[in-house]
C-alpha positions as CSV (number, residue, x, y, z in Angstrom):
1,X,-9.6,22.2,-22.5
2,X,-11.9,19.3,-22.2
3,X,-12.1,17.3,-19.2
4,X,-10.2,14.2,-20.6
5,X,-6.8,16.7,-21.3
6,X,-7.4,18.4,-17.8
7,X,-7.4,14.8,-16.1
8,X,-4.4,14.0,-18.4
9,X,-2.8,17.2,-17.0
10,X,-3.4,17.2,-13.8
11,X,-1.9,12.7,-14.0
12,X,1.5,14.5,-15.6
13,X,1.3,16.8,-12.8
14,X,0.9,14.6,-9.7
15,X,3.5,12.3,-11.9
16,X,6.2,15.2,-11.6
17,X,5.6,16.0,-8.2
18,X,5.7,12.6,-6.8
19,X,9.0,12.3,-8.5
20,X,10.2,15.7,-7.1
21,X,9.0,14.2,-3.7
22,X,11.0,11.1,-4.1
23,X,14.0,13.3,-5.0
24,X,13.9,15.1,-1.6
25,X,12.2,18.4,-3.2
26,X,10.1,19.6,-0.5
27,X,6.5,21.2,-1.0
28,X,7.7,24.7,-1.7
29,X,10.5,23.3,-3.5
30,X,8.3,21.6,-6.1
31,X,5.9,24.0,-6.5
32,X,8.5,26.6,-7.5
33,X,9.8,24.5,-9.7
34,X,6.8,23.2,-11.8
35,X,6.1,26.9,-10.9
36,X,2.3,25.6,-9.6
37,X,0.5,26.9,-6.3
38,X,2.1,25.5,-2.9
39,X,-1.8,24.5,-2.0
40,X,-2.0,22.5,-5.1
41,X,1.1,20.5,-4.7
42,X,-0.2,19.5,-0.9
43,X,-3.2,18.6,-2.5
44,X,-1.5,16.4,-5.3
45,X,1.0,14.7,-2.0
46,X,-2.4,14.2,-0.2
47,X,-4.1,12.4,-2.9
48,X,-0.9,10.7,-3.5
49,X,-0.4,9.7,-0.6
50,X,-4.1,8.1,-0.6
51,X,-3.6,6.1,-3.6
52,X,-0.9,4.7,-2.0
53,X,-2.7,3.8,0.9
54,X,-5.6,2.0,-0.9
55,X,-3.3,0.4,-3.3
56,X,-0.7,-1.1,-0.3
57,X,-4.4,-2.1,1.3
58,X,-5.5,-4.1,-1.6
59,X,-2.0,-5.8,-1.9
60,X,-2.5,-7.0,1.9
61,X,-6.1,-7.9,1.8
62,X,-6.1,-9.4,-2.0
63,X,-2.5,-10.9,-2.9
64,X,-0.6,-11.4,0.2
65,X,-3.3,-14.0,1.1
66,X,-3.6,-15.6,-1.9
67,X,0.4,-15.8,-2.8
68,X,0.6,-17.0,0.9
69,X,-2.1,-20.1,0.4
70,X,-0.1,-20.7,-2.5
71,X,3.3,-20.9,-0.8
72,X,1.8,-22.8,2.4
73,X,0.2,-25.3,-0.4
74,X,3.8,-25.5,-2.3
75,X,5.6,-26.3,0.4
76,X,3.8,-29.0,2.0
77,X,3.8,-30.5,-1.1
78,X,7.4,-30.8,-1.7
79,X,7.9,-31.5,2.2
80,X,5.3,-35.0,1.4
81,X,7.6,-35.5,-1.6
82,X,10.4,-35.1,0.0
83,X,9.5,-37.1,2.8
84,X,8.6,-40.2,0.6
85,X,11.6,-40.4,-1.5
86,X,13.6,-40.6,1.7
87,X,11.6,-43.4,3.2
88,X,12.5,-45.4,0.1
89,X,16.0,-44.2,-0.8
90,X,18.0,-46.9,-0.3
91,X,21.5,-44.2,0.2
92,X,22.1,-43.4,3.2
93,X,23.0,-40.1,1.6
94,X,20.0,-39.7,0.0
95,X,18.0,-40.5,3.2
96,X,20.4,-37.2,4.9
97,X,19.6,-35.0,1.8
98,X,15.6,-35.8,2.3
99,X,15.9,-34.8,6.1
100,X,17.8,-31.6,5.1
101,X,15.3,-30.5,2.5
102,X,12.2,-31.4,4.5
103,X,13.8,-29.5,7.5
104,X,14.3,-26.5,4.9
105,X,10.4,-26.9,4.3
106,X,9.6,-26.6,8.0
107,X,11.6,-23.8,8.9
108,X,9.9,-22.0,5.6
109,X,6.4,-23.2,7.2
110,X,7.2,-21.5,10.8
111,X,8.4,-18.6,8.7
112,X,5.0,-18.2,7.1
113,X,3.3,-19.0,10.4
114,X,5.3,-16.6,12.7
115,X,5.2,-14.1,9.8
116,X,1.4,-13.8,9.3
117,X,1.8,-11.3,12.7
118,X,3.3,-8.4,10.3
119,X,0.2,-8.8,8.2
120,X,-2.2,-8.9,10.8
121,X,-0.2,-5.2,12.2
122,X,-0.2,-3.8,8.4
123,X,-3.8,-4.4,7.7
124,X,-4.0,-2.3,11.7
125,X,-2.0,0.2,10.5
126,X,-3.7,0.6,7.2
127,X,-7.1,0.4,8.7
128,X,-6.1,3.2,11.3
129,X,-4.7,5.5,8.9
130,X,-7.7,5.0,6.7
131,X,-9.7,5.8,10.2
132,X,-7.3,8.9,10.2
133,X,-8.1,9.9,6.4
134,X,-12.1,9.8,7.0
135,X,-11.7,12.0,10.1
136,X,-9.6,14.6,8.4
137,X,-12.3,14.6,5.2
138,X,-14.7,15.3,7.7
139,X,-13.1,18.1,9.2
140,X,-12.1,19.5,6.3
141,X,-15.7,18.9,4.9
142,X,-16.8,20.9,8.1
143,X,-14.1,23.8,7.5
144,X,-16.2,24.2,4.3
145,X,-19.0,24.5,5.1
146,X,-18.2,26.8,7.4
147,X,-16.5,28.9,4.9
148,X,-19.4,28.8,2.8
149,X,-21.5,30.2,5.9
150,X,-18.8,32.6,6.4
151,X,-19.3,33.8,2.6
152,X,-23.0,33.6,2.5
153,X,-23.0,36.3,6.0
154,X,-20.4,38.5,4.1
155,X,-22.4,38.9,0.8
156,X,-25.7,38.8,2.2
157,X,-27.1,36.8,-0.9
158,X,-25.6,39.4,-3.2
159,X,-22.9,38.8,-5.9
């Protein structure tokens, strides 16, 4: 199997399970029933769970800025419109309909203003489970290593 078809495999594979997951399977569950070791379907939910991580961390640190500069931009825009057409409306109805809209387009600017908070605490939380990823890579890295010890005192350099 070249290494493109085992990388194709092992996509389908963490594909299935994540939809198992999603259906409520739980680990044993799923590996039963793509009949695959229990330690690789942990690893699969592990690197799953990963690639969420890093792709809900770009989405706060690369789009949720930019589509918020956009809608801060938008808005103020259409608040200066709206403010100018009311100033010259002549209708006393249209001069109420202004005011209505451009109170719409403050409320929406103290949404986006109060709102930047929950961004500020998901980019924490991403950052401190990201914290939480590197420590457990190093510990598992460590639980190596001393498995490798363990294997090199057991076999004495022979095979």
């Amino acid at each position: 199997m070249t290494s493109k078809t085992k990388q194709q495999h092992l996509e389908r594979r963490r594909s299935k399970v994540l939809e198992l997951a999603s259906e409520g399977y739980s680990q044993r569950e799923i590996a039963r029933k793509l009949g695959i070791n229990l330690a690789d379907v942990n690893r699969d939910i592990q690197f799953l769970r990963k690639q969420a991580q890093q792709s809900l961390q770009k989405h706060i640190n690369e789009v949720v800025p930019e589509e918020y500069q956009k809608c801060m931009i938008g808005i103020k825009q259409n608040l200066k419109q709206v403010l100018e057409i009311g100033e010259a409306a002549a209708d006393p109805k249209i001069k109420l309909e202004s005011r209505r809209i451009a109170n719409d387009c403050y409320r929406y600017i103290m949404d986006l203003c109060t709102n930047v908070n929950i961004v500020s605490d998901a980019l924490k939380f991403v950052t401190q489970k990201q914290e939480q990823i590197g420590t457990l890579q190093k510990l598992d890295e460590r639980r190596e290593e001393a498995m490798e010890g363990e294997e090199r005192k057991t076999t004495n350099g022979t095979f």
